[in-house]
Residue frames as a rotation matrix with the C-alpha (Angstrom) as fourth column:
UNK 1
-0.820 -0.177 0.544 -40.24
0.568 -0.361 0.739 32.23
0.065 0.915 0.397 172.76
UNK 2
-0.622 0.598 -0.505 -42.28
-0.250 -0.763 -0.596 35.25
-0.742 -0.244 0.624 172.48
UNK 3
-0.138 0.738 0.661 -46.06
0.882 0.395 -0.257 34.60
-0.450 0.547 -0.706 170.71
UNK 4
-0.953 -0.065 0.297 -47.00
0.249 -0.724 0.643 36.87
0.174 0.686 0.706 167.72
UNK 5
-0.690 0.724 -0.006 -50.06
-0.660 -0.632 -0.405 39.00
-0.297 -0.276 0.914 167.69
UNK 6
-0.164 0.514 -0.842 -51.61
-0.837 0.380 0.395 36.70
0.523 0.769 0.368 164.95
UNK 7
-0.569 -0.241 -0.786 -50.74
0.287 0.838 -0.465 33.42
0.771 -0.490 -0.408 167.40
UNK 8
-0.862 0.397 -0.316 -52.41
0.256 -0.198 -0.946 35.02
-0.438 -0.897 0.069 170.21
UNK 9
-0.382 0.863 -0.330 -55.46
-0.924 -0.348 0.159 35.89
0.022 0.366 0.930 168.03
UNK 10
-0.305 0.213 -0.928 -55.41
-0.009 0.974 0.226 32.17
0.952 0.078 -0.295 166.94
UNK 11
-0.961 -0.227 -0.161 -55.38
0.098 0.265 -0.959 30.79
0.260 -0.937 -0.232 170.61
UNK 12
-0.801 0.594 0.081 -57.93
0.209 0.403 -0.891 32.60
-0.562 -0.697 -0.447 172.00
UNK 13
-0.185 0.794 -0.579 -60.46
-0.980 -0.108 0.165 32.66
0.069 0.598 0.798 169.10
UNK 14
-0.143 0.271 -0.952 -60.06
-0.227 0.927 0.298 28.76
0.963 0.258 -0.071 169.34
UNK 15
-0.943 0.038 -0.331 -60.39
0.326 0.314 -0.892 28.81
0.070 -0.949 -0.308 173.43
UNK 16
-0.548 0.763 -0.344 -63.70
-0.297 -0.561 -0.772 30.94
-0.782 -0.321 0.534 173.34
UNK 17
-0.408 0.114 -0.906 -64.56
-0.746 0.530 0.403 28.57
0.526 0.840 -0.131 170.38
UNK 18
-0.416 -0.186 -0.890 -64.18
0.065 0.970 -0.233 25.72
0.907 -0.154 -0.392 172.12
UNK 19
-0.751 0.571 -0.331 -66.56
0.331 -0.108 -0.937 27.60
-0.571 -0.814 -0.108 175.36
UNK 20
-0.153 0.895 0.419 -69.16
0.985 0.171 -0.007 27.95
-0.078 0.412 -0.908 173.12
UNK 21
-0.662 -0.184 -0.726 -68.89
0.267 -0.964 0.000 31.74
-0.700 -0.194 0.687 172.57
UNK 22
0.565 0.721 0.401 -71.55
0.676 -0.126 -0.726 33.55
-0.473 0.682 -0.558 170.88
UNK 23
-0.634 -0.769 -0.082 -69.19
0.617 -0.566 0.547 35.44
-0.467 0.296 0.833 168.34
UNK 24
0.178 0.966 0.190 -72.19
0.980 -0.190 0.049 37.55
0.084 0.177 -0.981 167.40
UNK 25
0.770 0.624 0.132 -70.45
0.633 -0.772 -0.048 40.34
0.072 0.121 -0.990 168.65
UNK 26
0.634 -0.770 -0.071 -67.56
-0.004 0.089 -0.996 39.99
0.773 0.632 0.053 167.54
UNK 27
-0.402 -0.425 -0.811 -64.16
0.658 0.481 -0.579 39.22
0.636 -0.767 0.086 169.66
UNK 28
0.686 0.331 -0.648 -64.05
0.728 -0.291 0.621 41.26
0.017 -0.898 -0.440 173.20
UNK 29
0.846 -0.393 0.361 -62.52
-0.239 -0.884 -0.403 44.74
0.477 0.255 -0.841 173.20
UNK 30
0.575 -0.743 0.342 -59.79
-0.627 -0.131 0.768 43.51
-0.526 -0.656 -0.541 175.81
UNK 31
0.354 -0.666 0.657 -58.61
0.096 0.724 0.683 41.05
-0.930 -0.178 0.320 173.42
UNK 32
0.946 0.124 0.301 -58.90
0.317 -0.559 -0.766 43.21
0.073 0.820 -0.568 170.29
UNK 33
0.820 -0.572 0.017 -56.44
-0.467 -0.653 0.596 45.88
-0.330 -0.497 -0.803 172.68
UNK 34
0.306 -0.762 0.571 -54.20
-0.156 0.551 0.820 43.11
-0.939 -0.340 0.050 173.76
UNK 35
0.405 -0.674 0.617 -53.44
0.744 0.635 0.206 42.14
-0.531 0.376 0.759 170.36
UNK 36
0.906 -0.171 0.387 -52.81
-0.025 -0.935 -0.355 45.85
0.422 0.312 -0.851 169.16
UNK 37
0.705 -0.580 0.409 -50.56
-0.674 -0.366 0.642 46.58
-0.223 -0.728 -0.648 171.95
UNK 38
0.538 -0.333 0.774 -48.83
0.220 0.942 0.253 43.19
-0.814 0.034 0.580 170.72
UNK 39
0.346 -0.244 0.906 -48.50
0.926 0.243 -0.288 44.13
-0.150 0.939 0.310 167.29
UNK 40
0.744 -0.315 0.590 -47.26
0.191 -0.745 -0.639 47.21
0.641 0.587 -0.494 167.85
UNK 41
0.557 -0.650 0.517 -44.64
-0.349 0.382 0.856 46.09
-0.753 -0.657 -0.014 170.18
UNK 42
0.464 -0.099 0.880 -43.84
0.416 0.902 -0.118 43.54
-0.783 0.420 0.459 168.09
UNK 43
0.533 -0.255 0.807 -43.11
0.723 -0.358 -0.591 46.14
0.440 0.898 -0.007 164.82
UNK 44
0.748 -0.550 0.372 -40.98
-0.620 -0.780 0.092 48.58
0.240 -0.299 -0.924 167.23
UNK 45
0.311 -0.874 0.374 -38.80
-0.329 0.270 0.905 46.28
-0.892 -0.405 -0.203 168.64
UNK 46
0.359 -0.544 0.758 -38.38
0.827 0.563 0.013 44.85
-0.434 0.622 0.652 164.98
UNK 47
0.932 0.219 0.289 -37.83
0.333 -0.832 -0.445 48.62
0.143 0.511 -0.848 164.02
UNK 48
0.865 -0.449 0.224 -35.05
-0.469 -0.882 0.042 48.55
0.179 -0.142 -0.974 166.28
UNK 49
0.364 -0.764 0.533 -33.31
0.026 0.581 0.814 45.92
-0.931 -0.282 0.231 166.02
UNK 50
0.654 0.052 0.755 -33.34
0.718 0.271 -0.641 46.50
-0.238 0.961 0.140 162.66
UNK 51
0.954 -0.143 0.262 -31.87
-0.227 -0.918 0.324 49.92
0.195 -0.369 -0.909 163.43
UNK 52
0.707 -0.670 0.226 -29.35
-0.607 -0.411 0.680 49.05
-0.363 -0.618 -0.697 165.71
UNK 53
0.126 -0.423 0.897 -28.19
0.642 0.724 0.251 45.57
-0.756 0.545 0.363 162.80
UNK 54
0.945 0.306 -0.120 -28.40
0.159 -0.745 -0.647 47.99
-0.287 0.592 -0.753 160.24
UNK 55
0.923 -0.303 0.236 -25.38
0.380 0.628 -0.679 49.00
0.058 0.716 0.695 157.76
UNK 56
0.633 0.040 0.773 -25.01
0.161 -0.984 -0.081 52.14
0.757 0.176 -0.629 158.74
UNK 57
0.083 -0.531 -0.843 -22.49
0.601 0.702 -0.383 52.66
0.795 -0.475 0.377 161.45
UNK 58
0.155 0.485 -0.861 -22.59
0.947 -0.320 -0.010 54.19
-0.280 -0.814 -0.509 164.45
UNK 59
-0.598 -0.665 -0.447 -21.35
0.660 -0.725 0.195 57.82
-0.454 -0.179 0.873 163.24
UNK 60
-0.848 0.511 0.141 -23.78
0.146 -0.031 0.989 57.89
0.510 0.859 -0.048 160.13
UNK 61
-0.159 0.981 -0.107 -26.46
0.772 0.192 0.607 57.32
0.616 0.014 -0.788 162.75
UNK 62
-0.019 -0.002 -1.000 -25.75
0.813 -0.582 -0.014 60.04
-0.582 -0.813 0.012 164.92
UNK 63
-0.742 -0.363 -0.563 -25.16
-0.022 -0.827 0.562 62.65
-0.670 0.430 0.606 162.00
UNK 64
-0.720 0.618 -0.318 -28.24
-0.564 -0.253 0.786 61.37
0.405 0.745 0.531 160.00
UNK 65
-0.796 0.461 0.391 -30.68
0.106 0.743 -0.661 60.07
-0.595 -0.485 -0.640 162.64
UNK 66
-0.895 0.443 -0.060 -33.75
0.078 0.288 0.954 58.67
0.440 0.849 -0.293 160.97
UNK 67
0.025 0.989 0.143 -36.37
-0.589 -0.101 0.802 58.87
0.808 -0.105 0.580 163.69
UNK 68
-0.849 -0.070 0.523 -36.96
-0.304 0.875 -0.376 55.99
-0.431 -0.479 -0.765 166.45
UNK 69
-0.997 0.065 0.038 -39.08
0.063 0.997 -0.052 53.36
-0.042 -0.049 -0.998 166.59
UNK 70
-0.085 0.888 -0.452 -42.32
0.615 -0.310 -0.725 55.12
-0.784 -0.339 -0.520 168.48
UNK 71
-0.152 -0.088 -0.984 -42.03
-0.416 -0.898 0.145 57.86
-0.897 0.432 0.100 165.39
UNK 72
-0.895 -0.169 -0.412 -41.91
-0.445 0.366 0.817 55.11
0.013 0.915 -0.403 162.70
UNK 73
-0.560 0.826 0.065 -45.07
0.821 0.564 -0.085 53.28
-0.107 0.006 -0.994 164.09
UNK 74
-0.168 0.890 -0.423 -47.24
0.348 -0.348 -0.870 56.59
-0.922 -0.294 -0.251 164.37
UNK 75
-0.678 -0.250 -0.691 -46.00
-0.676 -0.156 0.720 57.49
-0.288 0.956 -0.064 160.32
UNK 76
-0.695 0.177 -0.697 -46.91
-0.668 0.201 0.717 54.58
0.267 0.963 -0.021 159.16
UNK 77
-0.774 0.534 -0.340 -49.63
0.579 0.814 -0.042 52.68
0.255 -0.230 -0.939 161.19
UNK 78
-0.515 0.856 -0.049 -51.71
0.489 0.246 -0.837 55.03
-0.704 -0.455 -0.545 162.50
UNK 79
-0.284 0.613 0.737 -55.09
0.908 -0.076 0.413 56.31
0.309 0.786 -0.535 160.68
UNK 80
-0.876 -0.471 -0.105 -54.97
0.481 -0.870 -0.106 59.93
-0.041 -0.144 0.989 159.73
């Protein structure tokens, strides 16, 4: 089963816990990244699966496409 962004925050905030980390400066940028890159995985593939379950049937989506997936995350996640 695939771990969520939040689950992989958990994890290693309690592994670098548990090595005495000096959280002083707050987490490390590579594990900041990593869970980004997670969590916006994570909301595309649910974009499209939602998509492709969706009510609409295949004709409807071809004659009124809505966007994709990569187009719905830069709308509404990133800061403008």
């Amino acid at each position: 089963m695939k771990q969520t962004a939040v689950e992989f925050l958990v994890e290693e905030i309690s592994f670098l816990k548990d090595m005495n980390f000096d959280f002083g400066d707050g987490l490390p940028k590579d594990i900041i990244n990593k869970a980004k890159e997670m969590e916006k995985e994570q909301i595309i593939d649910a974009w499209d699966n939602g998509y492709d379950k969706g009510t609409r049937d295949r004709i409807e989506k071809i004659s009124n496409p809505v966007g994709n997936a990569e187009q719905y995350y830069e709308e509404t996640y990133k800061p403008k």
